[in-house]
PALUM-460550 format. One line per 5 residues: number of its first residue (from 1); their letters; for each residue x, y, z of C-alpha. Coordinates in nm, 2 decimals. Layout:
BEGIN
NUM	a	X Y Z ~ ...
! end
This chain:
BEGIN
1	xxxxx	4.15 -0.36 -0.48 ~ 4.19 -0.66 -0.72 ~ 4.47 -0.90 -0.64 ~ 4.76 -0.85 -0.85 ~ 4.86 -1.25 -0.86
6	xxxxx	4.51 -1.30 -0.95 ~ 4.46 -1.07 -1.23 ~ 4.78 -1.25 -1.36 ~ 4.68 -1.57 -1.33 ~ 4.34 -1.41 -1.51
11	xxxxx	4.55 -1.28 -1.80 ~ 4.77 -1.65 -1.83 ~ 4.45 -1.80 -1.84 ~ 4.29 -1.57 -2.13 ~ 4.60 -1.64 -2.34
16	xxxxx	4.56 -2.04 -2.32 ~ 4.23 -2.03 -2.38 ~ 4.31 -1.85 -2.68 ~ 4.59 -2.09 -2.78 ~ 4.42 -2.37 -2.68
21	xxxxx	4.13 -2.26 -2.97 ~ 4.43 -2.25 -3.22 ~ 4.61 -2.57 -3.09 ~ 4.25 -2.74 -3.16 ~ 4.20 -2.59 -3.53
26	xxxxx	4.53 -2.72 -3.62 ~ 4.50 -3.08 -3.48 ~ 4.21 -3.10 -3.66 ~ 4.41 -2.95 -4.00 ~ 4.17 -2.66 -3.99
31	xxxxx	4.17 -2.27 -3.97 ~ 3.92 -2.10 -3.69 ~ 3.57 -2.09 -3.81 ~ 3.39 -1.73 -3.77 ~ 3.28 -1.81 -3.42
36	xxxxx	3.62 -1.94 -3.32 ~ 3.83 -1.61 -3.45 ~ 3.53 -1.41 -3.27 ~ 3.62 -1.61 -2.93 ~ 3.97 -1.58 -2.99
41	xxxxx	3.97 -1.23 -3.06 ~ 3.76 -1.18 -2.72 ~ 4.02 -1.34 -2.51 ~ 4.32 -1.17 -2.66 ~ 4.12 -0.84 -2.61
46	xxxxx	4.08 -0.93 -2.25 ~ 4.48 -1.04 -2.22 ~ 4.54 -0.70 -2.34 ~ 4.29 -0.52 -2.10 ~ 4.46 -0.71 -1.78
51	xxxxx	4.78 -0.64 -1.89 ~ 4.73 -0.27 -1.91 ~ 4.56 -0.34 -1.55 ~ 4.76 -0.55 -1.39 ~ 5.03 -0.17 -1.44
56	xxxxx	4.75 0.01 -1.27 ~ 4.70 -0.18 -0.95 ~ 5.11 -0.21 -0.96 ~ 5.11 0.18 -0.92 ~ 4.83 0.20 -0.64
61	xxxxx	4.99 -0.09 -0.49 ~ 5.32 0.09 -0.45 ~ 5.13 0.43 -0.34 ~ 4.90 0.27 -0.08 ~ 5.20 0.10 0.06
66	xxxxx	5.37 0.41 0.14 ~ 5.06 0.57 0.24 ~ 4.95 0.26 0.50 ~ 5.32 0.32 0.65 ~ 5.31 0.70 0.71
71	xxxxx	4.95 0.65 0.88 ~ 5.07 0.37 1.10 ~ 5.31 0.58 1.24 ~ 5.07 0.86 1.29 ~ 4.79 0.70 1.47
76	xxxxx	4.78 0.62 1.86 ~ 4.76 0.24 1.96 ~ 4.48 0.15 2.19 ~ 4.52 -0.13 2.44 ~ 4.42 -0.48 2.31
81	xxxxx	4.02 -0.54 2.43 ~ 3.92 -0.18 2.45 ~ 3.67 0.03 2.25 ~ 3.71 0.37 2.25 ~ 3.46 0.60 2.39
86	xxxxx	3.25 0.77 2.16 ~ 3.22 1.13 2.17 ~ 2.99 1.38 2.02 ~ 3.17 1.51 1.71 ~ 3.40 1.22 1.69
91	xxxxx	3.55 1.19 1.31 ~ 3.34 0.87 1.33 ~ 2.96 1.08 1.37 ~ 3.11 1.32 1.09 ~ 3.15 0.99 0.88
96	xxxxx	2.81 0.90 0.94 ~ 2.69 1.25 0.87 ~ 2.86 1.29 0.57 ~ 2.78 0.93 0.42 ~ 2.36 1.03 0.52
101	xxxxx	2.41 1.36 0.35 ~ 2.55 1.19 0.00 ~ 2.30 0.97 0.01 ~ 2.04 1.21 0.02 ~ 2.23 1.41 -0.23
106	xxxxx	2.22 1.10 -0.45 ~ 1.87 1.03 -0.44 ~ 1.76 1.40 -0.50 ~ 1.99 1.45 -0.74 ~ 1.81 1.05 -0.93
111	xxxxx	1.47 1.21 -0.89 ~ 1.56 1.56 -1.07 ~ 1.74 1.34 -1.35 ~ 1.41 1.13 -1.39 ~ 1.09 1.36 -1.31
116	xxxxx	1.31 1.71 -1.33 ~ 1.22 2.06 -1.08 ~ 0.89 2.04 -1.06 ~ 0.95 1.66 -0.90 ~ 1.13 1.75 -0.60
121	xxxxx	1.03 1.83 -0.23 ~ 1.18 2.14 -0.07 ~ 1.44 1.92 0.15 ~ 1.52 1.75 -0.16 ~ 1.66 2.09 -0.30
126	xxxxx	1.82 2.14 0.03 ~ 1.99 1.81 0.01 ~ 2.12 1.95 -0.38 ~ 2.23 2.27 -0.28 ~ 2.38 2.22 0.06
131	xxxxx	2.75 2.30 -0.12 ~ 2.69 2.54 -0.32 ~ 2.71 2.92 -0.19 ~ 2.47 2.98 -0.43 ~ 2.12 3.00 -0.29
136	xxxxx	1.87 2.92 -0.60 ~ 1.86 2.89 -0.99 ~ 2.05 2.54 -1.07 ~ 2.13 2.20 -0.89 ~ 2.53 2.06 -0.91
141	xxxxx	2.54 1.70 -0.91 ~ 2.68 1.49 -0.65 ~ 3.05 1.42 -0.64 ~ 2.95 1.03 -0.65 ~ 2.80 1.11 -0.98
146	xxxxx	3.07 1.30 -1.16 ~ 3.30 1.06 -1.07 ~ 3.14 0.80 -1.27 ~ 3.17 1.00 -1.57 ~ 3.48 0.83 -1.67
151	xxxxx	3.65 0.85 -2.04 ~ 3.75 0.60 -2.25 ~ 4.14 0.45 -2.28 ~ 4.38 0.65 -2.45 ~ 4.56 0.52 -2.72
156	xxxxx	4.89 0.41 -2.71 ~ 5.17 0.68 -2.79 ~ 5.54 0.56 -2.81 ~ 5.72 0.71 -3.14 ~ 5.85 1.05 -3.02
161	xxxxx	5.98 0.84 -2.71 ~ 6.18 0.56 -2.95 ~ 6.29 0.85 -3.18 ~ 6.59 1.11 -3.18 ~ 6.44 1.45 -3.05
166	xxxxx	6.61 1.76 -3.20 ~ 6.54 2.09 -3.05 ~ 6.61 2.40 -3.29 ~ 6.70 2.73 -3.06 ~ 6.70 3.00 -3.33
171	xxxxx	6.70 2.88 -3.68 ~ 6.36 2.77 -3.89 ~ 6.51 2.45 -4.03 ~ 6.72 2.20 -3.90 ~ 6.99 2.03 -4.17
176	xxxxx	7.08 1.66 -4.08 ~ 7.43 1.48 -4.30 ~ 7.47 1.17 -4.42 ~ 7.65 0.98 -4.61 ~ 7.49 0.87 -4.92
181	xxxxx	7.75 0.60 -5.02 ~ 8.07 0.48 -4.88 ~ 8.42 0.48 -5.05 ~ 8.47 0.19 -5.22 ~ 8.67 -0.11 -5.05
186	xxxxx	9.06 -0.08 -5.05 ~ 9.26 -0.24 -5.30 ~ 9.53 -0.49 -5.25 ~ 9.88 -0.34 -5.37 ~ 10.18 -0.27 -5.29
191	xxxxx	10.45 -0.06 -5.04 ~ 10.47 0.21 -5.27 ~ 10.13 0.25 -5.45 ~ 9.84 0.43 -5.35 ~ 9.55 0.21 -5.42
196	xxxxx	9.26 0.34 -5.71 ~ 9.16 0.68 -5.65 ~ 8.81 0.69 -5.49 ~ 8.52 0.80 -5.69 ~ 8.20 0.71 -5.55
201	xxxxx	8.20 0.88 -5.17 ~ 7.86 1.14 -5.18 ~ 7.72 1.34 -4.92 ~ 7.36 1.40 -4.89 ~ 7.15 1.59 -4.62
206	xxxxx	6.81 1.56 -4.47 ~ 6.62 1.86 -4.40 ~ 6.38 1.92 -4.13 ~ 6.14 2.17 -4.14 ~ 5.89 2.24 -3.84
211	xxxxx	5.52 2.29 -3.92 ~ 5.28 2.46 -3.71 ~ 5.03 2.27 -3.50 ~ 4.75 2.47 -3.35 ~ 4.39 2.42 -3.20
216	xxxxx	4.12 2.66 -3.00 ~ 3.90 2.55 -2.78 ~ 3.69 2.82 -2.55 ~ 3.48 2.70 -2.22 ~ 3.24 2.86 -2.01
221	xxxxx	3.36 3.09 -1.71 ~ 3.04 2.94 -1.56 ~ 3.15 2.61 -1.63 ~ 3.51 2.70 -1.51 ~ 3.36 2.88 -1.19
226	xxxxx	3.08 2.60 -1.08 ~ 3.24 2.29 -1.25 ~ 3.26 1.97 -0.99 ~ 3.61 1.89 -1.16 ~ 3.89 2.07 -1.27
231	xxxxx	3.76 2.19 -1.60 ~ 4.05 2.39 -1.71 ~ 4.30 2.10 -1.63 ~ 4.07 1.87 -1.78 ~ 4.10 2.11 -2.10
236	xxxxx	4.45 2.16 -2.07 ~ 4.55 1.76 -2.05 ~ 4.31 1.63 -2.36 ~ 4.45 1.91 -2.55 ~ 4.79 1.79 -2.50
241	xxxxx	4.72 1.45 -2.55 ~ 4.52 1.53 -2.88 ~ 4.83 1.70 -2.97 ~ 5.04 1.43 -2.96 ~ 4.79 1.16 -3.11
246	xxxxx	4.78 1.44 -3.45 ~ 5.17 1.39 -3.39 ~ 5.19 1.04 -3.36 ~ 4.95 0.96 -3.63 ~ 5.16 1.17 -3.87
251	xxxxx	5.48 1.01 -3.74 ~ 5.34 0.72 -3.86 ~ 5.17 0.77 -4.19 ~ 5.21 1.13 -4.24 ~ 5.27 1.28 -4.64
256	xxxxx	5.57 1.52 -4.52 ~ 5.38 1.80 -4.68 ~ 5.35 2.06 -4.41 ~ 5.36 1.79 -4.16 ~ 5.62 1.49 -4.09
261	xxxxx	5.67 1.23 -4.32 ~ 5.58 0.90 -4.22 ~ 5.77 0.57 -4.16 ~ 5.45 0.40 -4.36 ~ 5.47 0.62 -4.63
266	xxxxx	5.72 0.52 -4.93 ~ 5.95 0.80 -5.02 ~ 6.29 0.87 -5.16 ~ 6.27 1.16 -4.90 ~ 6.27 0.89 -4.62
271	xxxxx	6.18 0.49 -4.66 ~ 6.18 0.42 -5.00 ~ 5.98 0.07 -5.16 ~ 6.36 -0.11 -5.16 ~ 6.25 -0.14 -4.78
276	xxxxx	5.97 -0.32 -4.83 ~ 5.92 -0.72 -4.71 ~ 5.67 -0.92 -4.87 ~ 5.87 -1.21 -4.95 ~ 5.64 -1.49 -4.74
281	xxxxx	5.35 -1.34 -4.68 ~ 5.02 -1.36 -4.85 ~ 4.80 -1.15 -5.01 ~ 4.57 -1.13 -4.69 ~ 4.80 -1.21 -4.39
286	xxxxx	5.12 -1.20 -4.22 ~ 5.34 -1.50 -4.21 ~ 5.64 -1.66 -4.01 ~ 5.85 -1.66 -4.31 ~ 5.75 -1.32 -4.38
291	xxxxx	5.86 -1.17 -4.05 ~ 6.22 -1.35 -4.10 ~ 6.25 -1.20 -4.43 ~ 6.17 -0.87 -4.26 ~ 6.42 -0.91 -4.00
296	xxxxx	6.75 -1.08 -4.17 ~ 6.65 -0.78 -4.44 ~ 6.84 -0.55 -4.17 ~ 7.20 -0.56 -4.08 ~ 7.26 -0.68 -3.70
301	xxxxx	7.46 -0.38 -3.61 ~ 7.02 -0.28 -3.56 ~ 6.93 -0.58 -3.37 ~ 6.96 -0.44 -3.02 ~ 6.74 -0.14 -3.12
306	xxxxx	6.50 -0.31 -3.35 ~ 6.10 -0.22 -3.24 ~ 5.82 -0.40 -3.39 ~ 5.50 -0.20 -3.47 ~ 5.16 -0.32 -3.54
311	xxxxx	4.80 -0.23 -3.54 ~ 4.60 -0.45 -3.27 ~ 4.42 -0.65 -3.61 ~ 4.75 -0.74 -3.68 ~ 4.87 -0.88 -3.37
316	xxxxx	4.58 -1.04 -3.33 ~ 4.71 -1.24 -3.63 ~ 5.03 -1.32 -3.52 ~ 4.94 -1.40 -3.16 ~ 4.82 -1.76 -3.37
321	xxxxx	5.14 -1.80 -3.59 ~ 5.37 -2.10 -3.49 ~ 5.73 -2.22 -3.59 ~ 5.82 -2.53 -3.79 ~ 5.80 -2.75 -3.44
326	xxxxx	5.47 -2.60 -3.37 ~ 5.57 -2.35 -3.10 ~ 5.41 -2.04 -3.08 ~ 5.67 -1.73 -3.22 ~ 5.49 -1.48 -3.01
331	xxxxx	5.63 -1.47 -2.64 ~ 5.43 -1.28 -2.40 ~ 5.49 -1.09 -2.13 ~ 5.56 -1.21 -1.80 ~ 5.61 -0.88 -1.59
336	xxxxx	5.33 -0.58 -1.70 ~ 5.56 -0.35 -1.77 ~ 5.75 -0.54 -2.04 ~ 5.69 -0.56 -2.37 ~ 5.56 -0.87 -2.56
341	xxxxx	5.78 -0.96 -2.82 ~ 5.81 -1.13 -3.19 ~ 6.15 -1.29 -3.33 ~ 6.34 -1.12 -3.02 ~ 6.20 -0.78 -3.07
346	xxxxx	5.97 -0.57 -2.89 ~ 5.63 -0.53 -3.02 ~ 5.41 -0.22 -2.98 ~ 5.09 -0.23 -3.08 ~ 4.95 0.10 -3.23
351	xxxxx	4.62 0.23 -3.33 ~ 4.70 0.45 -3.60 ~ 4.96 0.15 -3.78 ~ 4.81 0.03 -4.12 ~ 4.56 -0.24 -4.04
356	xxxxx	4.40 -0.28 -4.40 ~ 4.49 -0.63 -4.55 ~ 4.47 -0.65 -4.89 ~ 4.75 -0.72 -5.17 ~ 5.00 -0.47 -5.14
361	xxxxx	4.90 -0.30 -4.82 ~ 5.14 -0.19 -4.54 ~ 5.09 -0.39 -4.19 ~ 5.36 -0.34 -4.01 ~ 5.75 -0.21 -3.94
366	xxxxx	6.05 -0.35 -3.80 ~ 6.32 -0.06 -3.72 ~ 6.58 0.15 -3.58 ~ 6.34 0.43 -3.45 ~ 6.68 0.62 -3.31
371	xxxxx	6.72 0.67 -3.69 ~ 6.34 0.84 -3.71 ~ 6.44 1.24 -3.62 ~ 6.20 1.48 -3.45 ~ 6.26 1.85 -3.49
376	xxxxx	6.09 2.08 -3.26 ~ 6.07 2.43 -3.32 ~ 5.79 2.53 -3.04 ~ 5.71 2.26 -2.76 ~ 5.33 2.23 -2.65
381	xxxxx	5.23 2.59 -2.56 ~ 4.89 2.69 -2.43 ~ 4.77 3.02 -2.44 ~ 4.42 3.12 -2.18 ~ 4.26 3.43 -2.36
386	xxxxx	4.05 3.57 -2.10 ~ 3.95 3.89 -2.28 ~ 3.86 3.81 -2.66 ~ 3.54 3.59 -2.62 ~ 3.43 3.80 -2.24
391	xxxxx	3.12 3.90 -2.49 ~ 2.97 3.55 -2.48 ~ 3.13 3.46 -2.11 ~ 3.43 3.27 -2.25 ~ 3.74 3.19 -2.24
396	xxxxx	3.96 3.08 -2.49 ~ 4.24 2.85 -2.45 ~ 4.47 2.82 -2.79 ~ 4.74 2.51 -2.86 ~ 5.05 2.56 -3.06
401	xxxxx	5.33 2.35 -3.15 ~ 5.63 2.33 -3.43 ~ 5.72 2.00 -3.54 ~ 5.83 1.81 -3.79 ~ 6.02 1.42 -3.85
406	xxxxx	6.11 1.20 -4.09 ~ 6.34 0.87 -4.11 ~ 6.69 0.98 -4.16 ~ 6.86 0.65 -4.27 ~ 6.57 0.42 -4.45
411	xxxxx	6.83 0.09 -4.42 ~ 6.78 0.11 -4.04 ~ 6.41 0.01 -4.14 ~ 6.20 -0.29 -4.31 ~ 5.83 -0.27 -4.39
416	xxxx	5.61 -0.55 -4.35 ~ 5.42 -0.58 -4.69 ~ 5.16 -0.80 -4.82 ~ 5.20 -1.04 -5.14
! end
């Protein structure tokens, strides 16, 4: 197992190499040239990757731990100096066996991949088929094998957890107040006068309306039956995270036709373009004065809940800004679980944000996410249908959901635009 003070030290070092690329550029009154950028986008990429590594080995860390202390107290001590007989059968010859027995497995199994059937020696089929029950008719790959068949990182998903979640028990839409503008102030008067009569207090309301959400997806009963993994938790996990990526990705920049409306998408309905910041930045980047403008744009009664989001292009931009004195406004993380953050605020980085820059464009949102309201009508359901596709051997597995969000109060939020 990597060492955790190591990968640390791993992931300090990535992000001063990648200052220290900047630092230089500016001595020299310079931007990064193409090769630069390329450099420093490799060793913020590999900052990133540690980080999300350095919370792995934390977790195994913690479970090995506890594992190492229940085995301690389970196994028997033997007196210092003295090797324990070996006995026929001992766990030790069942290692031995076992480790001979993968290893043929692994070279028959090499062989069929590269020459096929017609290839293989009778004990290499042996070696193939030794755990199946099965006697003839197709070869399983070796656990070693499967196990390498690893999938790539899952994006990041964080809104639903920032936002207010509404569950709705009966009814088909869910009807959120507000108050569309105050009284006016008081008046100064007198003891026995009333003041002006208000007239500009207005209700409004905010109406959430959840939208079905659905997917099929049918597998094999062979594959189910014979698989070397769990195939129908396999199916029943990337279903549910696919799910919630459709979610997040309409959380984000969804129209709010048939489907939630998006914090990136101006609308009187939700954020309208009064929220948008583009005061200091440029037509093709994000700038310190730009990001102040965004945040003393909001009222500080937000600051403690304020979230930064940003696609990884952008942060990759802002990891190089620096302050008047020529310190870096991006503070990183010191423990893995943490946040980094910009200005004060936490900073998630998102695949699906905005990461087109070009006049005009959307890159980025400083907000209140409490104020961004999640309706559920029907959680994530799956449905196995083991008797509609038994004509072709399948089964069907069907997704469902009812959802729908929106922001509820668009001055809780302020949307980093470009000039």
């Amino acid at each position: 197992m990597p060492d955790l003070q190591e990968l640390r030290t791993a992931r300090a070092k990535a992000i001063k190499d990648g200052r220290d690329l900047v630092d230089a550029a500016d001595k020299e009154k310079r931007g990064l040239n193409p090769e630069e950028d390329v450099r420093f986008g490799k060793f913020m990429d590999e900052a990133d990757g540690l980080k999300s590594q350095i919370e792995r080995e934390s977790r195994l860390a913690t479970a090995e731990q506890s594992l190492d202390e229940i085995e301690s107290r389970a196994l028997p001590l033997e007196p210092p100096g003295k090797t324990p007989e070996r006995k026929a059968g001992d766990p030790e010859d069942r290692e031995t066996a076992d480790k001979k027995q993968t290893e043929a497995e692994n070279r028959a199994f090499s062989k069929f991949c590269k020459s096929g059937r017609h290839g293989m020696g009778p004990d290499e089929f042996r070696a193939l088929q030794v755990d199946s029950d099965t006697i003839g008719g197709y070869l399983v790959p070796p656990e070693q094998f499967v196990a390498s068949l690893i999938q790539a990182i899952d994006d990041l998903l964080f809104v639903r957890r920032l936002a207010n979640v509404q569950t709705l028990m009966t009814a088909d839409s869910l009807g959120v107040p507000s108050l569309d503008a105050d009284p006016a102030d008081a008046d100064w008067t007198s003891e026995i006068l009333t003041g002006s009569e208000d007239s500009t207090m207005s209700f409004g309301k905010r109406a959430l309306k959840p939208a079905p959400l659905a997917k099929l997806l049918k597998v094999s009963k062979t594959l189910l039956r014979k698989s070397a993994i769990p195939a129908e938790q396999l199916v029943r996990e990337r279903l549910a995270y696919k799910f919630a990526v459709t979610e997040e990705k309409a959380f984000l920049t969804g129209s709010g036709a048939l489907q939630p409306l998006g914090v990136f998408t101006a609308s009187d309905d939700g954020i309208s373009t009064s929220r948008d910041v583009s005061t200091g930045n440029t037509t093709t980047s994000i700038k310190f004065d730009g990001l102040k403008e965004a945040k003393y744009s909001l009222k500080a009664g937000y600051w403690p809940r304020l979230q930064w989001i940003f696609h990884r292009d952008a942060v990759k931009q802002l990891a190089k800004l620096k302050d008047g004195e020529g310190r870096y406004i991006w503070v990183d993380s010191v423990v893995g679980t943490e946040p980094d953050r910009l200005l004060g605020f936490p900073v998630n980085m998102s695949e699906f944000a905005p990461s087109t820059f070009t006049t005009g464009l959307y890159v980025g949102i400083l907000g209140d996410f409490s104020n961004y309201w999640i309706a559920d009508a029907l959680s994530m359901e799956l449905q196995r249908l083991d008797e509609l596709y038994a004509a072709t051997n399948q089964v069907g597995f069907i997704g469902r959901l009812e959802t729908d969000g929106l922001p509820v109060l668009e001055e809780a939020f302020a949307r980093v635009k470009l000039a």
